[in-house]
TORVOLUM-47421 format. One line per 3 residues: their letters; for each residue x, y, z of N, C-alpha, C. Coordinates in steps of 0.02 Angstrom, whole numbers, plus 50000, padded with zeros to 5 digits. Layout:
! residues N
a) X Y Z X Y Z X Y Z ~ ... .
END
This chain:
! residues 332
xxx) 49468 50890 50202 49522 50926 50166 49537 50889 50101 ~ 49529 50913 50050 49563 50896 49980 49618 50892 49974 ~ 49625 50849 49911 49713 50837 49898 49750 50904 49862 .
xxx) 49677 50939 49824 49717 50998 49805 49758 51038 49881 ~ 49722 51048 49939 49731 51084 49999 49743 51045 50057 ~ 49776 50984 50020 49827 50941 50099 49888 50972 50104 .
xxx) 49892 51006 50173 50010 51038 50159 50022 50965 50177 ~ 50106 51023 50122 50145 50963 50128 50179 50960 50182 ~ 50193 50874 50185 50252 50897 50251 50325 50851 50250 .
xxx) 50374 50877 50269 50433 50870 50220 50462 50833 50300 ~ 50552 50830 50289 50591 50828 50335 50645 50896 50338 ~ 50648 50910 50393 50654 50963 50428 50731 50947 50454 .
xxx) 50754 50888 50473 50815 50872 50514 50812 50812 50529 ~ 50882 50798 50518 50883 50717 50521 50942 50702 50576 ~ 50944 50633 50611 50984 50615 50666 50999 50539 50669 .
xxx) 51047 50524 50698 51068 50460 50701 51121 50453 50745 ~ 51121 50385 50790 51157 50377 50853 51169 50298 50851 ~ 51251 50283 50832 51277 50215 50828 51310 50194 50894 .
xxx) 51288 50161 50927 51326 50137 51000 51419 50145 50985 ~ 51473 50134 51025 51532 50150 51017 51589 50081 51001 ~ 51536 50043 51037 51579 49961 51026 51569 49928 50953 .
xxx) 51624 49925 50925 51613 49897 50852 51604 49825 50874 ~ 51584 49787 50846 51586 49704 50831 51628 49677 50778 ~ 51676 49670 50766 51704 49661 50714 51700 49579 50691 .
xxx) 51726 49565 50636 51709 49510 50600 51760 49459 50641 ~ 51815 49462 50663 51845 49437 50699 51806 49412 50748 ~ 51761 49436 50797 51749 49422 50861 51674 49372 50821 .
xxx) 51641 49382 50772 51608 49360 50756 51646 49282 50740 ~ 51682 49282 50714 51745 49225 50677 51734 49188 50764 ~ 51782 49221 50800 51798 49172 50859 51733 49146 50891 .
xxx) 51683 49181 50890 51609 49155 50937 51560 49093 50912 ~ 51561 49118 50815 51518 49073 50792 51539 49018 50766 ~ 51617 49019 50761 51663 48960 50727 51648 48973 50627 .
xxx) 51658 49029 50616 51669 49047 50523 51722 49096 50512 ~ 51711 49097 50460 51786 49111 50410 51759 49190 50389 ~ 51809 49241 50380 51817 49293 50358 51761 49288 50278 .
xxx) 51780 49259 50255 51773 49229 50181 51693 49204 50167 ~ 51661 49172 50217 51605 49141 50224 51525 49215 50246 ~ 51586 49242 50285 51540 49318 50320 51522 49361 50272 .
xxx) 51586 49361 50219 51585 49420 50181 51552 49393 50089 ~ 51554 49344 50098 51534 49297 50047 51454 49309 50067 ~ 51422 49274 50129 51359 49286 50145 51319 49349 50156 .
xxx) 51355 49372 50187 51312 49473 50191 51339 49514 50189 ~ 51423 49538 50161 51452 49597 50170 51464 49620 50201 ~ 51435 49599 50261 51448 49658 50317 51536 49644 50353 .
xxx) 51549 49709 50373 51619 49704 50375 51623 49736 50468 ~ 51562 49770 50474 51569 49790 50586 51524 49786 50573 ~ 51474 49802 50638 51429 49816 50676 51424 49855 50734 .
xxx) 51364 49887 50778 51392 49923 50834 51334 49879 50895 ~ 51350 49899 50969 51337 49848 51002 51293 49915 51060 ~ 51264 49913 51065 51223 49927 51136 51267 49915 51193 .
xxx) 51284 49968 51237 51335 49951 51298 51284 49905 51343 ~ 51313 49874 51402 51253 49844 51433 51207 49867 51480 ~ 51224 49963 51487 51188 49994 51533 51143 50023 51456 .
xxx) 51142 50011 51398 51104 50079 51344 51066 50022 51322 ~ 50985 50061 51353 50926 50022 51314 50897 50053 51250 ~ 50856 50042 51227 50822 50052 51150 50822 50127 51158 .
xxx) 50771 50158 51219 50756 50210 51225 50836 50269 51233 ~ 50911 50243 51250 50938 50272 51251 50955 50310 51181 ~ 50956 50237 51126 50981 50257 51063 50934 50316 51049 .
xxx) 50862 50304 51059 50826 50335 51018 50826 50421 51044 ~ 50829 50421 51097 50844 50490 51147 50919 50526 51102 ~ 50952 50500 51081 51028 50511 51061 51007 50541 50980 .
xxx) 50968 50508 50958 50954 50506 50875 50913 50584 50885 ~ 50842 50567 50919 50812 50617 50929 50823 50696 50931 ~ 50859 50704 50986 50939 50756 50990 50936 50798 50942 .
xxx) 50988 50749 50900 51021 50777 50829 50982 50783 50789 ~ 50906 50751 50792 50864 50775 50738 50824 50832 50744 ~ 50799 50863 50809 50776 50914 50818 50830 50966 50800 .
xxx) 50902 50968 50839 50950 51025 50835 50957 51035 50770 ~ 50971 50999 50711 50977 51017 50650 50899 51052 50628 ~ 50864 51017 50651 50789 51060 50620 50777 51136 50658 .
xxx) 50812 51151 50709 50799 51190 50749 50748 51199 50772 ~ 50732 51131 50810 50671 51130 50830 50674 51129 50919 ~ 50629 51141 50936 50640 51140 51013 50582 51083 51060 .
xxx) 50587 51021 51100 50538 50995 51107 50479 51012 51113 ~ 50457 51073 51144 50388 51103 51160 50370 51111 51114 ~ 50404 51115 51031 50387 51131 50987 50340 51083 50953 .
xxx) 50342 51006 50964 50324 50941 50951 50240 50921 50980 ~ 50216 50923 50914 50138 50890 50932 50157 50807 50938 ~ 50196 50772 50906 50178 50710 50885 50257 50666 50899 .
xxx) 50273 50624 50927 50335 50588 50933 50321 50521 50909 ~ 50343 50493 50868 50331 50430 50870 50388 50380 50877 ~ 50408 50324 50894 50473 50301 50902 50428 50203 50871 .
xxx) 50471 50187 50834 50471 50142 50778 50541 50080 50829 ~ 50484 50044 50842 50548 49980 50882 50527 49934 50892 ~ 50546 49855 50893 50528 49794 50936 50566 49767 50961 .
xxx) 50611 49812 51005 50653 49803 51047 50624 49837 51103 ~ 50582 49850 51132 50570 49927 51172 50617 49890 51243 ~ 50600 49956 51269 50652 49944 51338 50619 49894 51386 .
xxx) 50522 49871 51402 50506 49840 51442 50451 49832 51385 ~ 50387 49814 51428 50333 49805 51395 50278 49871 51402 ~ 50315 49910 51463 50286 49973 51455 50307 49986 51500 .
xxx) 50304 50073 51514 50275 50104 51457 50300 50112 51382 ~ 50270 50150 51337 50311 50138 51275 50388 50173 51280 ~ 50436 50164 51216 50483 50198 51215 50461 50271 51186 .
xxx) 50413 50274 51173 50419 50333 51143 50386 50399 51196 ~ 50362 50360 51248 50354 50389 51332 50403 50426 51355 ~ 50454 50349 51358 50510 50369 51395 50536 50414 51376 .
xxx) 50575 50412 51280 50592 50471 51239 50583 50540 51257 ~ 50536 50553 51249 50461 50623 51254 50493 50647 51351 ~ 50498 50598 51378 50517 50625 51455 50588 50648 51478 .
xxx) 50640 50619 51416 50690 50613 51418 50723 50696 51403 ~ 50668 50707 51328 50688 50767 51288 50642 50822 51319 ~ 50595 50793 51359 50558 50878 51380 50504 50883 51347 .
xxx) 50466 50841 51317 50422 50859 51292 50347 50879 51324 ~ 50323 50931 51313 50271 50941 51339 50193 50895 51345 ~ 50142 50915 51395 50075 50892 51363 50045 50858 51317 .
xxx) 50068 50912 51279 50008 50917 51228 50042 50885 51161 ~ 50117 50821 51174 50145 50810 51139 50130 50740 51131 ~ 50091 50697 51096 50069 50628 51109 50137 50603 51053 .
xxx) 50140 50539 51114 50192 50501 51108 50184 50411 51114 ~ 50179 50373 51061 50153 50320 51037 50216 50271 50994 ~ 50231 50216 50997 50271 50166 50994 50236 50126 50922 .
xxx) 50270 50102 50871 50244 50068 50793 50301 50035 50815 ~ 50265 49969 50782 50300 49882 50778 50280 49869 50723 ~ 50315 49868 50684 50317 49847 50615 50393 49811 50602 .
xxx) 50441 49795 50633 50485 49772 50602 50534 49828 50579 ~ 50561 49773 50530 50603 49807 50486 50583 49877 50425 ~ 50509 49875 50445 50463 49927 50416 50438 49979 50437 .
xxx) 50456 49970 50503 50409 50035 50540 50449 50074 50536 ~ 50508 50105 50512 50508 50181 50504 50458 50223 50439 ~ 50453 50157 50399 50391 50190 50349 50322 50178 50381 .
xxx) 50313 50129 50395 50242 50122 50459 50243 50208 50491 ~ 50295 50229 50531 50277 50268 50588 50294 50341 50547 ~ 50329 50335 50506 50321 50397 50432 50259 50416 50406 .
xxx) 50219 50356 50400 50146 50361 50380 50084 50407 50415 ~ 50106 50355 50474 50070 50374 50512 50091 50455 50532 ~ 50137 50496 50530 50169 50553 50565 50149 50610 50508 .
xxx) 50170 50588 50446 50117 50629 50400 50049 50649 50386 ~ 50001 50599 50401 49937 50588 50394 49936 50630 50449 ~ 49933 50632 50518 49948 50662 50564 49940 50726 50561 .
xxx) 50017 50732 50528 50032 50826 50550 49980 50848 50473 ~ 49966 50827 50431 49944 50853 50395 49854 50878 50411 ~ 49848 50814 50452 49771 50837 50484 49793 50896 50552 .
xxx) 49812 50896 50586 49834 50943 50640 49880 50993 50632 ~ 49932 50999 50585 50000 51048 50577 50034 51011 50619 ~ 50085 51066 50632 50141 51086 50679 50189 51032 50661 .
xxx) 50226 51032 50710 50283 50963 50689 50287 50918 50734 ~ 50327 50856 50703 50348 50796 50738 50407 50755 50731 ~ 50417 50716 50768 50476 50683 50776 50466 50597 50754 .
xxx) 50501 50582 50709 50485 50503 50678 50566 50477 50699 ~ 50560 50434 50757 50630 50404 50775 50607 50312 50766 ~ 50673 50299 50733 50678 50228 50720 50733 50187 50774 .
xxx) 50714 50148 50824 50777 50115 50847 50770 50048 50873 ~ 50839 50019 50873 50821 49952 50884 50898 49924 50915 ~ 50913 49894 50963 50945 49860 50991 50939 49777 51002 .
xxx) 50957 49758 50916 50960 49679 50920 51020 49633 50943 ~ 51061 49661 50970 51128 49646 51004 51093 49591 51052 ~ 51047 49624 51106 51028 49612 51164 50993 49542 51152 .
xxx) 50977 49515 51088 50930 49445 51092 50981 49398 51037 ~ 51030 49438 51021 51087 49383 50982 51104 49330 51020 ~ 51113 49280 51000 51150 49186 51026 51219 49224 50979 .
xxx) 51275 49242 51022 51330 49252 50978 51366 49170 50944 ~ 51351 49135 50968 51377 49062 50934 51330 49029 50896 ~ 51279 49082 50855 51206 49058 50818 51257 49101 50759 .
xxx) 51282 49070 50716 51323 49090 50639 51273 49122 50600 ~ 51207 49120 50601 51155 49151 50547 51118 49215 50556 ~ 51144 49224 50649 51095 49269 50667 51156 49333 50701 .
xxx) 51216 49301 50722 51277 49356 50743 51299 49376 50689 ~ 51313 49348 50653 51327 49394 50595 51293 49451 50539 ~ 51234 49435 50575 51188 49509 50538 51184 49579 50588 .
xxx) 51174 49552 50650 51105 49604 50672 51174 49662 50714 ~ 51162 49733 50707 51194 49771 50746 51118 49814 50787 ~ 51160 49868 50827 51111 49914 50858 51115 50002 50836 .
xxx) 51054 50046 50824 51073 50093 50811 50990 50120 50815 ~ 50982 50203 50801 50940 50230 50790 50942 50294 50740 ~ 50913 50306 50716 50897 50353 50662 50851 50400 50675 .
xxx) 50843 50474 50658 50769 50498 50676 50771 50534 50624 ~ 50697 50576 50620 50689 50618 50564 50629 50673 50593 ~ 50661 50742 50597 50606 50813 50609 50588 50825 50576 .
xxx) 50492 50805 50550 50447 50829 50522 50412 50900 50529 ~ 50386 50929 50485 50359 50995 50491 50344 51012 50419 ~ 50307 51067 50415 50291 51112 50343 50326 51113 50282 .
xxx) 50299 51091 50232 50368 51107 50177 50342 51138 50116 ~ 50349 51156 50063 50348 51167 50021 50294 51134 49966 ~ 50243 51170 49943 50195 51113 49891 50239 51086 49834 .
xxx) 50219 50993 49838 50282 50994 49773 50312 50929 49823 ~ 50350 50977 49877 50400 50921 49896 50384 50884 49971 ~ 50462 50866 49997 50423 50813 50062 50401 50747 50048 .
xxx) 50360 50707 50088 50332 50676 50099 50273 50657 50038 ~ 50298 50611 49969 50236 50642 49934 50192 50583 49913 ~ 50217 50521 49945 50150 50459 49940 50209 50408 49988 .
xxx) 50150 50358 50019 50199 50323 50044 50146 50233 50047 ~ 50157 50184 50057 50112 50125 50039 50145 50080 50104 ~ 50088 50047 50130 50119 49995 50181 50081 49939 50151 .
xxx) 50116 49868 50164 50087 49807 50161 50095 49751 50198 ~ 50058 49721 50210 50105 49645 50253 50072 49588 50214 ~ 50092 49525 50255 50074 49449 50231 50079 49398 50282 .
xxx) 50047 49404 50352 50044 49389 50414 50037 49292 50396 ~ 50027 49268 50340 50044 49196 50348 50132 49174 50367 ~ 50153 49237 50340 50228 49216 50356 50256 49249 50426 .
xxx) 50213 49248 50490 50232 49282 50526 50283 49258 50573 ~ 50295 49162 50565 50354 49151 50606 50423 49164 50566 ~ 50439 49186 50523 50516 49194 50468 50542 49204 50527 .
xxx) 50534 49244 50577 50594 49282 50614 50568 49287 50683 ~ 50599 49314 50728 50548 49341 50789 50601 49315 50855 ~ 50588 49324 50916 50587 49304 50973 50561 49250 51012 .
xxx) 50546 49191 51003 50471 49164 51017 50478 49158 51096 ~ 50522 49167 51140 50490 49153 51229 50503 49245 51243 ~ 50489 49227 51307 50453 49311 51357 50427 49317 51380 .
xxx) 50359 49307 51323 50301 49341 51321 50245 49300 51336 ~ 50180 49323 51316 50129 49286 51321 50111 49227 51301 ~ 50159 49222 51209 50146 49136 51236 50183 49072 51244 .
xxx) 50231 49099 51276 50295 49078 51300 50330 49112 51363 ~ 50293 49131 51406 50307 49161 51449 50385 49138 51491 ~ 50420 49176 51513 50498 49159 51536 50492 49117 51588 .
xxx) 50516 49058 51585 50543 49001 51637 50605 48984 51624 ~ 50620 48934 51662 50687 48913 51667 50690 48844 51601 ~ 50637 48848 51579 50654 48784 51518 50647 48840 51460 .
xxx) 50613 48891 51441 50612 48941 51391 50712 48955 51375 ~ 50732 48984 51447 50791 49008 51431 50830 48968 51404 ~ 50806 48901 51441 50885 48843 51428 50873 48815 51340 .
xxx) 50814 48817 51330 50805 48813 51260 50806 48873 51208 ~ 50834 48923 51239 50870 48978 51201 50784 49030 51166 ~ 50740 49018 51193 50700 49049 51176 50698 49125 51179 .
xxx) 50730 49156 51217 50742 49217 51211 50791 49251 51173 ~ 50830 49209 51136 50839 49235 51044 50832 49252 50992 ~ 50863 49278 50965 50825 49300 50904 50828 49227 50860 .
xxx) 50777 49203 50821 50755 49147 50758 50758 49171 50717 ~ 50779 49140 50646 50752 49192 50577 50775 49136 50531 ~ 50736 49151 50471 50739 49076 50423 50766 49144 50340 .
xxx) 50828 49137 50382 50860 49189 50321 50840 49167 50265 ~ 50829 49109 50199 50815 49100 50153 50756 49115 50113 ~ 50715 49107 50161 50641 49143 50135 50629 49219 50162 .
xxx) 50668 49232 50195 50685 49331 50212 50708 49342 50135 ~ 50762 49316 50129 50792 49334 50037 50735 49338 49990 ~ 50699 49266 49991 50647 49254 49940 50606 49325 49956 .
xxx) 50583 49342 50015 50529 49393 49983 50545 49459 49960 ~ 50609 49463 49979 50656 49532 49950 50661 49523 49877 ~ 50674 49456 49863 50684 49455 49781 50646 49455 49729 .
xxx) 50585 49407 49759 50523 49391 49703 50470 49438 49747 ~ 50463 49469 49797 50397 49508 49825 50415 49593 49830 ~ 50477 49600 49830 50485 49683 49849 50479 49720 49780 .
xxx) 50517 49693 49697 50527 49713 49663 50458 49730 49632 ~ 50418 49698 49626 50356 49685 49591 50300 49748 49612 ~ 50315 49736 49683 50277 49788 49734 50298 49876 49730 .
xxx) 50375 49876 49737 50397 49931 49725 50383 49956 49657 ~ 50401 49915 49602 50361 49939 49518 50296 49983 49535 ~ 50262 49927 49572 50174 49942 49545 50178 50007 49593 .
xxx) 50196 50035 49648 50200 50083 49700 50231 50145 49651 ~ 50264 50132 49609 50295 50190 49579 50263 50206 49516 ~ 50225 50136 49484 50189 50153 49432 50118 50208 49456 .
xxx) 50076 50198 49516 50032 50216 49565 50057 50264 49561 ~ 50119 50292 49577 50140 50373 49590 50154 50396 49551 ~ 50154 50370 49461 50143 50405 49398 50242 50409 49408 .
xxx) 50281 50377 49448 50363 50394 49413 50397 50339 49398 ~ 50437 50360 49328 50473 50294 49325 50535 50299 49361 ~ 50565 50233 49344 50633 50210 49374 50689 50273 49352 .
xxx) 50692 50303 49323 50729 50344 49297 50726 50390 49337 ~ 50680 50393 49351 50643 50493 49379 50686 50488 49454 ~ 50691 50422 49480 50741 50397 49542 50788 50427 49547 .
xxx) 50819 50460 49596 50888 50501 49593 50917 50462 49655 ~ 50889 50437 49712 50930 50400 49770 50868 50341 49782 ~ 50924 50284 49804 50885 50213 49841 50907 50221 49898 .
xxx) 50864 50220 49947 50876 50205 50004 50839 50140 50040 ~ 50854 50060 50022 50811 50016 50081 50841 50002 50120 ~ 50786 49950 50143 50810 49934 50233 50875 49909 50213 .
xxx) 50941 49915 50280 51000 49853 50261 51009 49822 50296 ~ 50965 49757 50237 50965 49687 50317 51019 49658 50284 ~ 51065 49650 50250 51115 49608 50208 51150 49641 50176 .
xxx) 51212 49666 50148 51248 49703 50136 51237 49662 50045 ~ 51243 49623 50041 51253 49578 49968 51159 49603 49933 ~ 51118 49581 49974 51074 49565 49963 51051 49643 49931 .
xxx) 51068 49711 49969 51041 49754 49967 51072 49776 49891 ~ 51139 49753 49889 51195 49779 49819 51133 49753 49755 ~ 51106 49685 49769 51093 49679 49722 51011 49696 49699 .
xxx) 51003 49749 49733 50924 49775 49735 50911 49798 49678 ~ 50961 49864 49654 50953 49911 49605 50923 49874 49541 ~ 50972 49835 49533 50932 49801 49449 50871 49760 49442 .
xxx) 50847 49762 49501 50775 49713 49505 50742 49775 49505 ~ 50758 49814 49515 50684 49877 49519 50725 49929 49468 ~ 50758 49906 49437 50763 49954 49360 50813 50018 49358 .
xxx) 50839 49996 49421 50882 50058 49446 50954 50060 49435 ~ 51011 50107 49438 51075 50119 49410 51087 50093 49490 ~ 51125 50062 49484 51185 50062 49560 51200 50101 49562 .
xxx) 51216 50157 49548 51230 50220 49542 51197 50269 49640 ~ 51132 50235 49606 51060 50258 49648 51075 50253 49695 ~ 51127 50199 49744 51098 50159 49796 51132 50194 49857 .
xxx) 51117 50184 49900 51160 50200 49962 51161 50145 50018 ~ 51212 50121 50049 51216 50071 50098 51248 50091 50149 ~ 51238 50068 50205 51258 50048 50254 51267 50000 50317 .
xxx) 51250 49949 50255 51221 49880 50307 51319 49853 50326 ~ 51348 49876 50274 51433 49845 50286 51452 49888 50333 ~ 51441 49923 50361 51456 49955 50404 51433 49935 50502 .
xxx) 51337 49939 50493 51322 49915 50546 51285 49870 50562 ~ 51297 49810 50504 51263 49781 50506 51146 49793 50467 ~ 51132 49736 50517 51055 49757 50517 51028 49762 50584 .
xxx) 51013 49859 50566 50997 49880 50620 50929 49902 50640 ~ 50897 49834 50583 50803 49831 50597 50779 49904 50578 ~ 50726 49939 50613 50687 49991 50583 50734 50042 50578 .
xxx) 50787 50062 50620 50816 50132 50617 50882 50120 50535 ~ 50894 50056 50504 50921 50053 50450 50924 50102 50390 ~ 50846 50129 50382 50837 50172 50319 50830 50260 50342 .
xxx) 50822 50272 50405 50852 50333 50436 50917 50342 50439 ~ 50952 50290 50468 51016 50295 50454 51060 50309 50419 ~ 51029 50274 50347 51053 50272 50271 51053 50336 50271 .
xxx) 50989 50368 50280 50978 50452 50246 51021 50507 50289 ~ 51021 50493 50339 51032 50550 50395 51114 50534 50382 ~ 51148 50494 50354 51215 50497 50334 51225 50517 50264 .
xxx) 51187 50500 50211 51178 50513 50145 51190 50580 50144 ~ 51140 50616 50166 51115 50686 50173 51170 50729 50225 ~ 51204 50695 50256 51262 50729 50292 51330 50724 50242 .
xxx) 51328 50702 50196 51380 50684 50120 51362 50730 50081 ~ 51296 50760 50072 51292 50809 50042 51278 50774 49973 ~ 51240 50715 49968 51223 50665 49918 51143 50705 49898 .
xxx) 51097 50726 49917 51046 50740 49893 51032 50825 49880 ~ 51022 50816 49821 51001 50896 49802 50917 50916 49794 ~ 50909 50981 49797 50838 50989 49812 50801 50972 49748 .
xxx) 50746 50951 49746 50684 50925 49687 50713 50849 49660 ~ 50775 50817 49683 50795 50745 49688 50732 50705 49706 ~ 50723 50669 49682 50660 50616 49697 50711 50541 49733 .
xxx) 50682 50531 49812 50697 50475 49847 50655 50429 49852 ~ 50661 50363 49841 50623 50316 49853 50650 50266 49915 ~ 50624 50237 49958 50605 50209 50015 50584 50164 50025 .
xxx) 50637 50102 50019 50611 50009 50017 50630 49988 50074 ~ 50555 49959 50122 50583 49931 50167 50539 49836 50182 ~ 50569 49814 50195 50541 49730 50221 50553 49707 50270 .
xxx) 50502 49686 50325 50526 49646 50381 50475 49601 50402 ~ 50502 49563 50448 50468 49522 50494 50390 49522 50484 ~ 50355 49473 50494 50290 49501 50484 50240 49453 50440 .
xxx) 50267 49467 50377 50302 49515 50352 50268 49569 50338 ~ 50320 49607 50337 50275 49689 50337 50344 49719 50241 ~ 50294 49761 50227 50327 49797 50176 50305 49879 50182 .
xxx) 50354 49904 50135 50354 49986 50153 50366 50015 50086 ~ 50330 50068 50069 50380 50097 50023 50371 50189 50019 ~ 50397 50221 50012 50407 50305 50021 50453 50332 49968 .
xxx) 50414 50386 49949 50430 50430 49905 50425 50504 49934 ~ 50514 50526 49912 50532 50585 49943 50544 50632 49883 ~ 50528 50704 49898 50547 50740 49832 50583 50770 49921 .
xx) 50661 50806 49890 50693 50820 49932 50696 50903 49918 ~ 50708 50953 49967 50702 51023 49963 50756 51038 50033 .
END
């Protein structure tokens, strides 16, 4: 198939599902021993939402899912393709995006597959969901979720004060030549793959009683060089990604990246040439809520009634990995 005669394929309906327990900066204050002043000084963030202790990954994403089909008016049988974007999943298998697909009804003939990318895989599993329906048709479901509550050290000051839980989704299908889905770029840099992570559990750190007591089943993260590659590696990347797609900074009508930092994200716009104007956040709100962050952004944006049709969206995301993302939306 040629690029003259690839369809396009757009978003159809969007969804998002924030657990009910806020975290507020207070409870953060009493757990990690900091100051109002120090929180809001360091990442902006002002709540977070928390995973109850019966709601696993797969609940959020079942919840997001939902609301993204009903607005698309889509019906599960309707679904060739589910993908669910997490590295939180509920076990080690089956995937979440199994469980999802069993949850909502999905039929057969509906393959259903799990992307680990971080803080990237809703553009990872975007990628992949386009390429997809564009070789096969019909539609699909791109859900982002993540429940980092569950591996927080709440008396770890660097790591409670970022991470909340949430999911985002987005109903893919047919759109219009022109708009949709209209380039999208992944990258990583796997020398930096300890910045962040989990390191016991698993295989090579498997769970004992000296893993736990040494807090290995926490989340780690070397916030300073997370910043560095947002500052000196995203801007440079996102340029050349937009120069590649023939648009300038101007032609930009909304920013939407990941929100791992409420400060960090404010100060995105002018490194990539953009009006603050552009931007949309929600990291002060729930924190960083890993891959489902930039669904989130949109599926609230777009419920504001912030994007108008032939608006050009762009799509910055960075995580762990490190992995990078970037997506370009013409909106309809």
């Amino acid at each position: 198939m040629t690029a003259a005669t690839t369809p396009a394929v757009g978003i159809l309906g969007t969804g998002a599902y924030l657990p009910s327990d806020v975290i507020t900066n207070e409870e953060v204050m009493a757990s990690a021993g900091v100051t109002q002043e120090w929180i809001l000084r360091k990442t902006g963030i002002r709540t977070r939402r928390r995973a109850a202790a019966d709601e696993a990954t797969s609940d959020l994403a079942f919840r997001a899912a939902e609301q993204a089909l009903a607005d698309a008016g889509l019906r599960p049988d309707q679904l060739s393709l589910l993908i669910v974007s997490t590295i939180t999943p509920d076990g080690l298998g089956p995937s979440t995006a199994a469980i999802t697909a069993g949850r909502l009804g999905c039929p057969l003939h509906t393959a259903a597959f799990d992307v680990s990318a971080a803080c990237s895989g809703f553009l990872y599993a975007l990628t992949v969901a386009r390429r997809y329906l564009e070789a096969e048709g019909g539609y699909g479901l791109v859900v982002a979720a993540d429940a980092y509550t569950k591996f927080v050290n709440p008396a770890d000051k660097r790591i409670a004060v970022l991470w909340g839980d949430g999911a985002g989704a987005v109903a893919l299908g047919p759109a219009e030549p022109g708009t949709g889905v209209l380039r999208t770029k992944l990258m990583s840099d796997g020398t930096k793959w300890d910045l962040a992570g989990v390191r016991g559990g698993l295989t090579r750190n498997p769970a004992t009683h000296a893993t736990v007591d040494a807090g290995l089943h926490y989340m780690h993260m070397n916030g300073r060089e997370i910043a560095e590659v947002l500052t000196t590696t995203v801007p440079p990347e996102c340029a050349a990604f937009l120069a590649e797609s023939g648009v300038a900074p101007e032609d930009v009508a909304h920013l939407i990246p990941h929100q791992g930092n409420a400060n960090l994200v404010a100060g995105l716009p002018p490194l990539l040439g953009l009006e603050k104007s552009r931007l949309h956040v929600s990291a002060d709100r729930y924190g960083n809520t890993g891959s489902a962050s930039i669904p989130i952004t949109l599926h609230e944006a777009r419920a504001d009634g912030a994007f108008q049709p032939g608006e050009l969206l762009l799509l910055a995301a960075y995580g762990i990995g490190v992995t990078l993302g970037f997506g370009l939306l013409r909106w309809s």
